[in-house]
PAVEX-951626 format. One line per field, with one value per atom (N, C-alpha, C, O): atom name; y, x, z; residue number from 1. Coordinates in pm, 1 decimal, always signed. Each point is the difference from the previous one (the first is absolute). Layout:
REM PAVEX-951626
atome (CA  ...)
y (Y  ...)
x (X  ...)
z (Z  ...)
num (NUM  ...)
//
This chain:
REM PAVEX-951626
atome (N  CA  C  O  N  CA  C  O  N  CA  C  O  N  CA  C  O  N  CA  C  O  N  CA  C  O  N  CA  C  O  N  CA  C  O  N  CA  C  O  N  CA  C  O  N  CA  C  O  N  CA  C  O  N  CA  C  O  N  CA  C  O  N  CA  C  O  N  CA  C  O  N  CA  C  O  N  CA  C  O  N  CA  C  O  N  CA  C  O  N  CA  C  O  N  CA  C  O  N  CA  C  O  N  CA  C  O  N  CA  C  O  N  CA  C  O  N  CA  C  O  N  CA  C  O  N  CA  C  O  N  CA  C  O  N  CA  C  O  N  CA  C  O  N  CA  C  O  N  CA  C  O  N  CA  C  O  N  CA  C  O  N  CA  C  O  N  CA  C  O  N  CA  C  O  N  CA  C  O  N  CA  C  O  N  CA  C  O  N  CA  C  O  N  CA  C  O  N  CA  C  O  N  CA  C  O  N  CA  C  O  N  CA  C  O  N  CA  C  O  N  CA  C  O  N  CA  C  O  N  CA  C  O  N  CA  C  O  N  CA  C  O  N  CA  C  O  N  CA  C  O  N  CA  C  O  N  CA  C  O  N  CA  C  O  N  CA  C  O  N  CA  C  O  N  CA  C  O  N  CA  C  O  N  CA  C  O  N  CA  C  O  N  CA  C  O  N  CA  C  O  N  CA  C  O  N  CA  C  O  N  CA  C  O  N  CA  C  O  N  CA  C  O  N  CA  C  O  N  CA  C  O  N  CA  C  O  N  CA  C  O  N  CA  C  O  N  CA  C  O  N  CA  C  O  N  CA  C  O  N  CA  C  O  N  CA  C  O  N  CA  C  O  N  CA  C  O  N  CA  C  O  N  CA  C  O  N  CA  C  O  N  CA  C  O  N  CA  C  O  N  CA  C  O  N  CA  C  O  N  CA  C  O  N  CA  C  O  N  CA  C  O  N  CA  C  O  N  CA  C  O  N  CA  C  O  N  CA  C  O  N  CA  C  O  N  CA  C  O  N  CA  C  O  N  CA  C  O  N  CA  C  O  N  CA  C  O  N  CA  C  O)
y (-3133.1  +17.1  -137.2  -99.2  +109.6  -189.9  +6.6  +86.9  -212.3  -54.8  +34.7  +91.0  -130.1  +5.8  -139.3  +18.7  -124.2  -116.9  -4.3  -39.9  +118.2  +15.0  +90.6  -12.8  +157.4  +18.0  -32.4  +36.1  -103.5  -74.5  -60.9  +12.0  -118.3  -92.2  +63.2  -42.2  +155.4  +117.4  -24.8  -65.6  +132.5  +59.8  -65.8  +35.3  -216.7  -51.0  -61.5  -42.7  +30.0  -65.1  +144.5  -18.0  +147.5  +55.6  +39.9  +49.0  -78.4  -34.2  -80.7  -9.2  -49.3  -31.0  +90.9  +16.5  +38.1  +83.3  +167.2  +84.2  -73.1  +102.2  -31.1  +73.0  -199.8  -25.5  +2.9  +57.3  -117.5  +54.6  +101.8  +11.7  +136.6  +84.7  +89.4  +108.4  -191.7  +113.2  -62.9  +76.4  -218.5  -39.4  +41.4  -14.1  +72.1  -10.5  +223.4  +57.5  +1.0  +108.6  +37.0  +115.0  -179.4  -9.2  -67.4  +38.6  -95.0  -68.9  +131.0  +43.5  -10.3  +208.6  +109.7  +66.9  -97.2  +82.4  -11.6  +77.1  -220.4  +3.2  -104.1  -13.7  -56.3  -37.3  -195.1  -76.4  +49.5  -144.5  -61.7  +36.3  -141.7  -34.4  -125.2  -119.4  +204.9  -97.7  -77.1  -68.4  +117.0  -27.7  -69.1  +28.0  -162.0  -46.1  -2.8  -33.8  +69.2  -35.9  -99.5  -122.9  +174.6  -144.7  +56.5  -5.4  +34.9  -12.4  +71.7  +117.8  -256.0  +59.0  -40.6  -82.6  +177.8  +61.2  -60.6  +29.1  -123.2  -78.9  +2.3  -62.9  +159.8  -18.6  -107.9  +10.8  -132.3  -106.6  +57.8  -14.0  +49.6  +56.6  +65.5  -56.6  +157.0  +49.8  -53.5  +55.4  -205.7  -113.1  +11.8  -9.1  +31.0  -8.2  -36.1  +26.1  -95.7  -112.6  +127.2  -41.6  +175.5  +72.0  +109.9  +3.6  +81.6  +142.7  +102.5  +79.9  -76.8  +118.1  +123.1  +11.4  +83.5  +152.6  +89.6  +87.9  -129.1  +78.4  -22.8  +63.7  -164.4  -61.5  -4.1  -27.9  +55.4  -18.9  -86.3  +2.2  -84.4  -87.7  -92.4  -68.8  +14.3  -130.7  +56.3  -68.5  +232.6  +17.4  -8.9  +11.6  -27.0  -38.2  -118.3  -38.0  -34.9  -175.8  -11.4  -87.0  +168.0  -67.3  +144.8  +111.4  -163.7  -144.1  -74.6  +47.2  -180.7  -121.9  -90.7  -77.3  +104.3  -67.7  -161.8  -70.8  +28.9  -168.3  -23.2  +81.9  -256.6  -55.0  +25.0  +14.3  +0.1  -21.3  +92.4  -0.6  +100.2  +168.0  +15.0  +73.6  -160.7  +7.3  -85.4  +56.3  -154.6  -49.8  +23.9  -36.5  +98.4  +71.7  +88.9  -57.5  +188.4  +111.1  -96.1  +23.9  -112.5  -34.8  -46.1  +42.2  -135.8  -49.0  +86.5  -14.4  +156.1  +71.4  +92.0  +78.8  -52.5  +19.9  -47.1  +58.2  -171.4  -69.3  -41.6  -72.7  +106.4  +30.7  +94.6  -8.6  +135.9  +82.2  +73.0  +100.3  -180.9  +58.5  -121.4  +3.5  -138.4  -73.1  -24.9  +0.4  -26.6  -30.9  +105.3  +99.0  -111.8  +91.9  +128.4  +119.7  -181.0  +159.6  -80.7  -122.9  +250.1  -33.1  +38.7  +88.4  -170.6  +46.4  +26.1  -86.7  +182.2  +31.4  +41.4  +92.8  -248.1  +25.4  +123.2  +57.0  -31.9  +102.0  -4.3  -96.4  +217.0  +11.2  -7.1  +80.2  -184.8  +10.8  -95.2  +39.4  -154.8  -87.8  -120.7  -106.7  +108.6  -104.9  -145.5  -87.2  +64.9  -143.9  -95.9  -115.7  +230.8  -65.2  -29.5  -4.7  -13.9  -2.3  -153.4  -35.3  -6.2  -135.2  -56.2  -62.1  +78.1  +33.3  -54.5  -118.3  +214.7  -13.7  -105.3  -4.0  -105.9  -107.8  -112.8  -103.1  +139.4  -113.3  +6.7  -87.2  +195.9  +40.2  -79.5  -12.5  -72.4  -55.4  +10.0  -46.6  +131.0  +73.7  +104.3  +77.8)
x (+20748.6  -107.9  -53.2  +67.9  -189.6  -59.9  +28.6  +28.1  -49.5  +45.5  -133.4  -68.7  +25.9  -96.7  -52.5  -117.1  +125.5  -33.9  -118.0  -116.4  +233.7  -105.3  -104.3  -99.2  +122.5  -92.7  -135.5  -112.5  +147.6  -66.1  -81.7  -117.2  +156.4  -55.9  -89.4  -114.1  +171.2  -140.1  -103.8  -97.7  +118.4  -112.7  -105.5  -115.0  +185.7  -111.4  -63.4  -113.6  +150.1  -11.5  -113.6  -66.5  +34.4  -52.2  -140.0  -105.3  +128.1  -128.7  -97.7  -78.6  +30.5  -159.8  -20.7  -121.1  +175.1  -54.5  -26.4  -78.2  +132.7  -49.8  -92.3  -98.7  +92.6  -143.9  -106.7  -104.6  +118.6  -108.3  -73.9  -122.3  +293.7  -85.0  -46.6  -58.2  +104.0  -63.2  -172.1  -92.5  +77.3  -103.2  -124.0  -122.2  +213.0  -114.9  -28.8  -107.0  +221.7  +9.5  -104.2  -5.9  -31.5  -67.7  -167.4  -108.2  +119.8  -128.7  -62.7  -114.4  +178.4  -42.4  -91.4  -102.5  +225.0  -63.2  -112.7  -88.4  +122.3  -110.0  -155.8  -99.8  +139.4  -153.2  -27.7  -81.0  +192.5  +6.1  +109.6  +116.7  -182.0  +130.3  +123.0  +9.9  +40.9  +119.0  +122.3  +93.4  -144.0  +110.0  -72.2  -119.6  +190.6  -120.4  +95.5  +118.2  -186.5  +46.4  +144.8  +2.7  +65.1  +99.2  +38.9  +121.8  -165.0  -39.6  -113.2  -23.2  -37.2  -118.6  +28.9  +72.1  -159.8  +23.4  -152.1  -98.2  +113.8  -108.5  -2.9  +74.4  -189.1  +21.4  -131.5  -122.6  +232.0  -99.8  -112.4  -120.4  +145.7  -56.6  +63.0  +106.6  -136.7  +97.5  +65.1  +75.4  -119.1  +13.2  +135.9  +59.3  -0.6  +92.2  +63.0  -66.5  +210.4  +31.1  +89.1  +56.0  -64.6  +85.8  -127.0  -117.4  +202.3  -102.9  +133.0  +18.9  +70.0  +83.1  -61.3  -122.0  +194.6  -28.0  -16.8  -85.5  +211.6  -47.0  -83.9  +17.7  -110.1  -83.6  -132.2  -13.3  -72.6  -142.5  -107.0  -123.0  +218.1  -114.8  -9.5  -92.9  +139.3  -52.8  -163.2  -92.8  +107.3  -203.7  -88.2  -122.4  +171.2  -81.5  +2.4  +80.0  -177.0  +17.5  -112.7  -20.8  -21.9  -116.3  +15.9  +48.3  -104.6  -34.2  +135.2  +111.1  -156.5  +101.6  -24.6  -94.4  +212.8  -59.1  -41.7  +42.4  -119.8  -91.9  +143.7  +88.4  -89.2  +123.5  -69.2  +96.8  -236.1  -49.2  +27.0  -10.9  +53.6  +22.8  +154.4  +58.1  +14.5  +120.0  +17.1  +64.3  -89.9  +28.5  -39.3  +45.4  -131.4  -61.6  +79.7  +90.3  -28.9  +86.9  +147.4  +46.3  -3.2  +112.0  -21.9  +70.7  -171.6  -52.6  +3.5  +59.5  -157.6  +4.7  +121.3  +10.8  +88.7  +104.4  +91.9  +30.5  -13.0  +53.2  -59.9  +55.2  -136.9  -103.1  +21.4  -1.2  +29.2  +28.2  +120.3  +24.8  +38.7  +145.1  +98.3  +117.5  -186.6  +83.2  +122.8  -9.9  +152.0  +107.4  +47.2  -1.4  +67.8  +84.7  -73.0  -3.0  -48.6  -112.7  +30.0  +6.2  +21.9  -39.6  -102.6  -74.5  +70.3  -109.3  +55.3  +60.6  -72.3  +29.2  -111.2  -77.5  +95.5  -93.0  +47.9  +109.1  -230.0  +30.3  -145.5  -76.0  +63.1  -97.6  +75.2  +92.0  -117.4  +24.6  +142.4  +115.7  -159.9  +102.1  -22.2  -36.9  +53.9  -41.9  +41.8  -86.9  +184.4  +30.6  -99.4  +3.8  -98.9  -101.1  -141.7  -111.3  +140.5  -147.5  -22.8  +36.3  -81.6  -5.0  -25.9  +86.7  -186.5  +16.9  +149.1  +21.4  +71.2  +90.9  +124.8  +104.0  -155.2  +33.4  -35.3  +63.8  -197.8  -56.3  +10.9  -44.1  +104.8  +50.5  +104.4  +87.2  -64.3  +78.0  +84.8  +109.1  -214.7  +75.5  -54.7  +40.6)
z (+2140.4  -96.8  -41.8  -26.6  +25.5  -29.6  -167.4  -82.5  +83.9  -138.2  -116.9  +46.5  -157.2  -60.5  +13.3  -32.9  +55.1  +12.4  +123.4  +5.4  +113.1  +137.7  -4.8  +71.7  -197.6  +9.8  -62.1  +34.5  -121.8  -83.1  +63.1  -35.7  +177.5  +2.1  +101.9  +18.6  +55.7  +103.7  -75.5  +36.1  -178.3  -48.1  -11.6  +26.2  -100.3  -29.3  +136.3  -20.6  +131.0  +150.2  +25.1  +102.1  -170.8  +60.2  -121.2  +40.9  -180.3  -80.2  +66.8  -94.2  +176.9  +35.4  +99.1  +15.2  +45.9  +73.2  -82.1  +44.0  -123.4  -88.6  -51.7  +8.8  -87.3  -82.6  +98.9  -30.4  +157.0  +95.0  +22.7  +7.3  +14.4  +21.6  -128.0  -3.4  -98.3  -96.6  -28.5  -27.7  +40.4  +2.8  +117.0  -5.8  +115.0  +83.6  -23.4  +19.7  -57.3  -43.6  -175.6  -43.5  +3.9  -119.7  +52.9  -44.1  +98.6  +65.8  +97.3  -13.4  +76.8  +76.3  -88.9  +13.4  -129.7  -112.3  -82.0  -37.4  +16.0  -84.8  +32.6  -70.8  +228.7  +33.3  -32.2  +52.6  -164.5  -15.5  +71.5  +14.0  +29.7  +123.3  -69.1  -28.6  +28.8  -84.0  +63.3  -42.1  +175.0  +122.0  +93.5  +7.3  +110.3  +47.1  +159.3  +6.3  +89.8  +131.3  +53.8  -7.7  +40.0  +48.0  +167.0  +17.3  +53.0  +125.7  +116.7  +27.3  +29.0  +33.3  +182.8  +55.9  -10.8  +188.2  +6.3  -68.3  +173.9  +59.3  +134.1  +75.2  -36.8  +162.3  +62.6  -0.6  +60.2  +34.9  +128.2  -21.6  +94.3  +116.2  +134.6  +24.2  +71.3  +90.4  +100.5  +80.1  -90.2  +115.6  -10.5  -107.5  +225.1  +73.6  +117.2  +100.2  -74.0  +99.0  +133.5  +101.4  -135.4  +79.0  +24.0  -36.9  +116.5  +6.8  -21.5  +91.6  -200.7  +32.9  +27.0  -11.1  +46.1  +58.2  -94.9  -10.5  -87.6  -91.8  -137.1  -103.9  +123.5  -153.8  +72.6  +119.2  -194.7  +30.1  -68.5  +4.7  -74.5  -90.5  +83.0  -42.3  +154.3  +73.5  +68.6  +43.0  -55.8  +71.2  -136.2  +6.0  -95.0  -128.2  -49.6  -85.4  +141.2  -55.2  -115.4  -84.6  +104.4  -118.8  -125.9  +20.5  -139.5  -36.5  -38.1  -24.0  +26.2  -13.8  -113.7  -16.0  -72.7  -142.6  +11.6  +91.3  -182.7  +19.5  -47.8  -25.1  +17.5  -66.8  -147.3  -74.7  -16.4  -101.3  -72.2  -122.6  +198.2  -82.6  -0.9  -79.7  +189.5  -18.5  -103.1  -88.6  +64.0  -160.4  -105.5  -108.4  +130.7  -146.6  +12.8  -60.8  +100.4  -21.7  -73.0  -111.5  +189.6  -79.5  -124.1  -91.6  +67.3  -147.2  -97.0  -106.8  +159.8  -136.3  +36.2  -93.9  +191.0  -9.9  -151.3  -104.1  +151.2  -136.9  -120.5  -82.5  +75.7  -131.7  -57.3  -122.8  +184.3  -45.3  -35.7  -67.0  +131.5  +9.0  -30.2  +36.5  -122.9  -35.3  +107.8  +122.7  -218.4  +117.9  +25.6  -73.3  +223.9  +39.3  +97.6  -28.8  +141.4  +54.5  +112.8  +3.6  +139.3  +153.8  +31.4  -42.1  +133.9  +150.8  +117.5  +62.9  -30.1  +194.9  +27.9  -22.9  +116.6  +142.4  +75.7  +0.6  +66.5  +104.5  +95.8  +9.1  +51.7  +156.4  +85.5  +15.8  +62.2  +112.9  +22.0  +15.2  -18.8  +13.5  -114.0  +49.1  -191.9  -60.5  +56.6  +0.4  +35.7  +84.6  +88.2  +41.9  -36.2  +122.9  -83.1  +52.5  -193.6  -52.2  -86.2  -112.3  +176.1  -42.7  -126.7  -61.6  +24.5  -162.3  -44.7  -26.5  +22.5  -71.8  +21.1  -65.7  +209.1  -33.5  -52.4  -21.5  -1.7  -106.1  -165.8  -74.7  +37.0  -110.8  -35.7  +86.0  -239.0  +13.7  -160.3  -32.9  -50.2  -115.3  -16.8  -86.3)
num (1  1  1  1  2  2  2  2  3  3  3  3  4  4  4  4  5  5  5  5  6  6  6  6  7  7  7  7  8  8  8  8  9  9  9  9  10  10  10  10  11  11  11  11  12  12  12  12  13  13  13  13  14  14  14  14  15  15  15  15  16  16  16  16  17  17  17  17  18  18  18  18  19  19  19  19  20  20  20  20  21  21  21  21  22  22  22  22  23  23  23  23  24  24  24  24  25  25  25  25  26  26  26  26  27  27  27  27  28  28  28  28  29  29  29  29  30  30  30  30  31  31  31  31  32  32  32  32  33  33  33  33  34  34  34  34  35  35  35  35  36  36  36  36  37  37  37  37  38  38  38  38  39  39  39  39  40  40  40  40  41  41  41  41  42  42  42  42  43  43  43  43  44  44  44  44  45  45  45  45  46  46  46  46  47  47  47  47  48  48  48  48  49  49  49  49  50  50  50  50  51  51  51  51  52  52  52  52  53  53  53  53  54  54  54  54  55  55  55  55  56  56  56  56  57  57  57  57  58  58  58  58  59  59  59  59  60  60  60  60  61  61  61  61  62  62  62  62  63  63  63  63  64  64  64  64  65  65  65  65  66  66  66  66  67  67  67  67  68  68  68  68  69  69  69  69  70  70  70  70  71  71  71  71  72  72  72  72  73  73  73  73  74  74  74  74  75  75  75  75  76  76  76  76  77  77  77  77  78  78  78  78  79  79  79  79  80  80  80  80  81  81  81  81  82  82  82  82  83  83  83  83  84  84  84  84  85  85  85  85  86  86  86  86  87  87  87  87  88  88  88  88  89  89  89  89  90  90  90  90  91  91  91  91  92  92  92  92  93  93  93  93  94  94  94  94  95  95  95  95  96  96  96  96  97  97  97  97  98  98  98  98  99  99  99  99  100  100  100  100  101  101  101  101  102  102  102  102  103  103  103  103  104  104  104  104  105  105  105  105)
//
């Protein structure tokens, strides 16, 4: 049987994620957004370095985000979502998009 200490210390290890969802659960209801994004799905484009058999986004290459829109999405990414929010890349093969080695914060 756990101790009260351990469970103690669950509980509070698991308060921000309640205040989350009651924030983003109250924001549903009532229309004011009191809750703000902390991860956002960015698909750079379908460009891809393989043709597997079973995926079909390498026949969808376009469209292909500018580098200007890829930094503006992260900007107001974190504008809006202050600290603490991801991004996953996705499409096709993000590795192959150049852009994101000239990125350097």
């Amino acid at each position: 049987m756990a101790s009260v200490s351990a469970l103690a210390g669950r509980f509070v290890e698991g308060v921000p994620y309640l205040q989350k969802e009651v924030a983003r659960r109250v924001s549903i209801k009532t229309g004011k957004v009191l809750a703000t994004p902390t991860n956002y799905y960015v698909i750079l484009s379908g460009r891809c370095n393989l043709a597997c058999p079973f995926c079909t986004i390498h026949k969808m290459v376009d469209p292909t985000l500018s580098e200007e829109v890829m930094f503006r999405i992260v900007r107001e990414a974190k504008a809006l979502s202050g600290k603490g929010f991801n991004i996953s890349l996705s499409g096709g093969e993000p590795t192959i998009y150049r852009p994101l080695y000239r990125c350097s914060s």
